[in-house]
N, C-alpha and C positions, 0 to 999 in steps of 0.2 A: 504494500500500500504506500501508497505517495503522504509522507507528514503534510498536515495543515496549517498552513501559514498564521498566527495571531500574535497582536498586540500586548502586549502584555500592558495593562493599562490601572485595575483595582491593586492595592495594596498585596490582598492576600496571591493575585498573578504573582506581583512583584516579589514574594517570601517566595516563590516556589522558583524562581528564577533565582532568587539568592542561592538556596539549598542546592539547586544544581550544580551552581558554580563552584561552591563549597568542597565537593567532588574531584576539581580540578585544581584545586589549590588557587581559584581565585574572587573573587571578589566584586557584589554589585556597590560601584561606589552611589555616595551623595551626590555626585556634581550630575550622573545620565540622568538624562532626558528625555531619551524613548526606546522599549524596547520591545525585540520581536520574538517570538520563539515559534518551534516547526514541533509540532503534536504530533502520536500516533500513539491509537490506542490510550487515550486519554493519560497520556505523558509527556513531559519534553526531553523531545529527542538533541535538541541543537536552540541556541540563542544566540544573540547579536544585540548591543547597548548602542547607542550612541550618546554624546556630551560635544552639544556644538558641534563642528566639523568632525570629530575625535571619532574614530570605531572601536569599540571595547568590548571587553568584557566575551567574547566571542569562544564559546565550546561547540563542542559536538561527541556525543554520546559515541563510548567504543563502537556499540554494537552497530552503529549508521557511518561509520567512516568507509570513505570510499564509493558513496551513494551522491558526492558532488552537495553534501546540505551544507557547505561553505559558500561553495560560489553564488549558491541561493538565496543564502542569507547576505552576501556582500551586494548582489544586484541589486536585493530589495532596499539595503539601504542607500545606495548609490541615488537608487529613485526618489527615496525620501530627501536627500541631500538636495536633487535635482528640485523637487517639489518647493523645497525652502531657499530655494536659489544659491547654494550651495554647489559648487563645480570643482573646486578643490579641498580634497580631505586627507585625512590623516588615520594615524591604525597604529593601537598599542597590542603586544600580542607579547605570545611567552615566544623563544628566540628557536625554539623547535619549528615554530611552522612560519620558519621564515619564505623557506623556497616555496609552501599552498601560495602563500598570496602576491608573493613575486610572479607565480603563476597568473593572477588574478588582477595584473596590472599597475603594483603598488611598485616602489623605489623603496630599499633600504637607507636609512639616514644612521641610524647606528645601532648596536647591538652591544648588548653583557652576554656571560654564557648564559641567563636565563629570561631575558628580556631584552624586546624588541622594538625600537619605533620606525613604522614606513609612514611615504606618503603616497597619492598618485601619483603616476606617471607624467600627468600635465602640470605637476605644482612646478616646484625649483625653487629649492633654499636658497643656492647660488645667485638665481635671476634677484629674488627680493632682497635680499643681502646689498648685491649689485647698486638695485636701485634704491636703496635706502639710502648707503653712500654719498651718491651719485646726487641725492634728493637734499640732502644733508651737506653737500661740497667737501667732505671728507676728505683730505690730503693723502697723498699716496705713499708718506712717509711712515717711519715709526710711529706707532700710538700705543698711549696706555689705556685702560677700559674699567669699569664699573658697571656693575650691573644692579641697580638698586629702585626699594621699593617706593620707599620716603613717601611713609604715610602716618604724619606728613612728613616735611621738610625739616630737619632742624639742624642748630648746631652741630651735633654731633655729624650728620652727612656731608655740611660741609666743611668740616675739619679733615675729612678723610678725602675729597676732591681733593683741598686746596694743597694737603700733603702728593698726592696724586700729581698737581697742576706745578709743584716746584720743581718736580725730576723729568717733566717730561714736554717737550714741544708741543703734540700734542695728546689731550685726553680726552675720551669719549665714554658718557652718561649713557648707559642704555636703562631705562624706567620702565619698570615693568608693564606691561601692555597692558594684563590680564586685569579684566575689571571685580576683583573679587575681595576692595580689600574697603576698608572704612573710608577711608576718600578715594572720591573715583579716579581713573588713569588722568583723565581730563584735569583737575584738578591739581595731583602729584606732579605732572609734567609741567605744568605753567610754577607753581610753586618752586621746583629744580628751576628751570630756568631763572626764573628773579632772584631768585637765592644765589644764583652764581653768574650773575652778572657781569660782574667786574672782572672773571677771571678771562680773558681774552682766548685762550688756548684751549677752552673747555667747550667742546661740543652737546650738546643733548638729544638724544635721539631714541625714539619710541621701541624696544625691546625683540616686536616682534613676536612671532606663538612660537618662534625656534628657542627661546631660552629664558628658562624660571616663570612657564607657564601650564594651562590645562593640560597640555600636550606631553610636555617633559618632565614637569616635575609637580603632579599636582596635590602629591600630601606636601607640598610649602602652603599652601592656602587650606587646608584642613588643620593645619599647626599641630599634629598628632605622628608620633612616632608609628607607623606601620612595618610589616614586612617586605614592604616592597619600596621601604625611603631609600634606603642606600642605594636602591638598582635606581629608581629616578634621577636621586642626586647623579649618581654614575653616568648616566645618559645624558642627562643635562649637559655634566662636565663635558663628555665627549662630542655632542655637539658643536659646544662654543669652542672647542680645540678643531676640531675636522672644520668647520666651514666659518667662521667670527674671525678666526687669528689670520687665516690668509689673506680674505677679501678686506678684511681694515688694517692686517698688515698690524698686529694688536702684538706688542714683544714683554707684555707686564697686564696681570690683571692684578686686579688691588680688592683688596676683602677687609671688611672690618669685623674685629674679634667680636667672639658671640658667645651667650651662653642658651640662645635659644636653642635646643635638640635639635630640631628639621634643618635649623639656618648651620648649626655645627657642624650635621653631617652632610651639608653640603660642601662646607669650607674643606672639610678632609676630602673629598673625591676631588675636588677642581686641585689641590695643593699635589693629589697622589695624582693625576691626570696633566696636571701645566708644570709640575716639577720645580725649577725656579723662578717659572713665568709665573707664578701665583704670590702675592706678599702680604701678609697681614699684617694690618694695622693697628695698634690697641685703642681700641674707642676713646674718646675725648672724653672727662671727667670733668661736672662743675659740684664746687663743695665734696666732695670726696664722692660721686655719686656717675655713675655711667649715665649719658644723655641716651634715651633710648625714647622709642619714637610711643611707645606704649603709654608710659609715663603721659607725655602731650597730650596722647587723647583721653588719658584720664582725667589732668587738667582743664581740657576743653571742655569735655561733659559736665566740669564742676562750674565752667565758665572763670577759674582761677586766671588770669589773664597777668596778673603779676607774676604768678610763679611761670607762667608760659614765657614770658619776656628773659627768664633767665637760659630756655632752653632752646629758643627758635631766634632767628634772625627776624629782623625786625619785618623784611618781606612776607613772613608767614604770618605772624605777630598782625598783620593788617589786615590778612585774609581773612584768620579765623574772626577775628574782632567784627566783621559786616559779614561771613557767612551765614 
């Protein structure tokens, strides 16, 4: 019998798409959005997630391998993608069935021995890389890099630019894209820029879904140690090593000391992956006390605007003040 294509749409669907996964050692995250599974015999045989462009979360039952119920589930979502005007996507997978969907049209972008991230065939890291450069007037010379979230802006991020902005001709801000954090991208990114205004060599420029987003690394946005942080972080890292350091021509990335878990065990894969290209920096202290971006919005909730004046630059200090 031919499995039946459904949505999985009620809560209790959505347990039984957990439990399956559960089988396979993987996981329905928070962030999907829609999913589908192939029934037979009032069971699922095989399932597919999506989160955004992202394709996840994708198994298929021993007993139905070999029956093509990938490709059936990749087309249907491809449709869906189509439906939502969606034409280029992405696909996390365990590093086993990398050659199914290489079969299936997708590009490897990087792999651990047990995790996988592709894309289609029509995307190109390279091409948006390119033109982000390109968009940005990015010099073809050496550069340093930062990949940061600054939400919001303070002190303390710019103390690790402007240590950043002394060694190096130029430096380049990538601000995470990913809109999933208490102030929006929109927001973060105009805040970085006024906050570093004055530093002439400093570029700023929007992150992209290639690095420290849904795609690559997205328990950094759940803030929860998982089993699969270190492979994200790891992928992340290897990303911004395979396709960031050649097209920007990037000879130092700069990290500032953490004691958050997720941001930790990222700093150790980028340090074990860029080797000496990676340099930490020890966060900026005022009163004996680490500036950390938490603190701020703890501040700003209280509407304490005094003590906000000791942590943010005065650019931010004006924003929050008329937000």
């Amino acid at each position: 019998m031919t499995p039946e294509l459904r949505e999985a749409v009620l809560d209790l669907e959505k347990e039984a798409v957990r439990e399956f996964l559960s089988a396979f050692g993987l996981r329905y995250d928070a962030d999907i959005d829609y999913t589908v599974c192939l029934i037979a015999e009032g069971r699922i045989v095989a399932t597919a997630s999506a989160s955004g462009d992202i394709i996840k979360a994708v198994a298929v039952s021993p007993d139905w391998r070999g029956e093509n119920l990938t490709g059936r589930l990749v087309s249907h979502m491809i449709a869906y993608f189509r439906r939502k005007n969606i034409f280029r996507y992405k696909l996390y997978t365990k590093a086993e069935y990398i050659d199914v969907f290489e079969s299936l049209n997708f590009r490897l972008l990087a792999a651990t021995p047990t995790t996988a991230l592709l894309e289609s065939r029509n995307g190109g890291i390279e091409a948006e890389l390119s033109a982000l450069k390109s968009k940005h007037r990015v010099p073809d010379g050496p550069a340093a890099a930062l990949v940061v979230n600054c939400n919001p802006f303070t002190l303390g991020h710019r103390y690790l630019i402007a240590q950043a902005a002394k060694k190096h001709r130029t430096v380049l801000v990538f601000v995470v894209e990913t809109d999933k954090s208490y102030f929006s991208f929109s927001e973060r990114f105009m805040l970085v820029k006024r906050g570093i205004g004055d530093l002439n060599n400093v570029i700023v420029l929007p992150s992209t879904d290639y690095v420290v987003s849904s795609f690559t690394f997205p328990d950094y946005f759940f803030k929860e140690i998982t089993e699969a942080t270190e492979e994200q972080a790891k992928l992340d890292a290897l990303i911004f090593a395979k396709y960031f350091v050649p097209v920007f021509n990037i000879e130092k990335r700069y990290l500032g000391s953490e004691t958050d878990p997720v941001t930790l065990k990222y700093n150790r894969a980028l340090i074990e992956c860029l080797k000496d290209a990676a340099t930490v920096i020890p966060r900026l202290e005022i009163e004996g006390k680490a500036v950390s971006a938490s603190l701020v919005r703890r501040l700003y909730e209280e509407k304490d605007f005094a003590g906000l004046s000791r942590l943010v630059p005065e650019t931010t200090l004006e924003y929050l003040k008329t937000r």
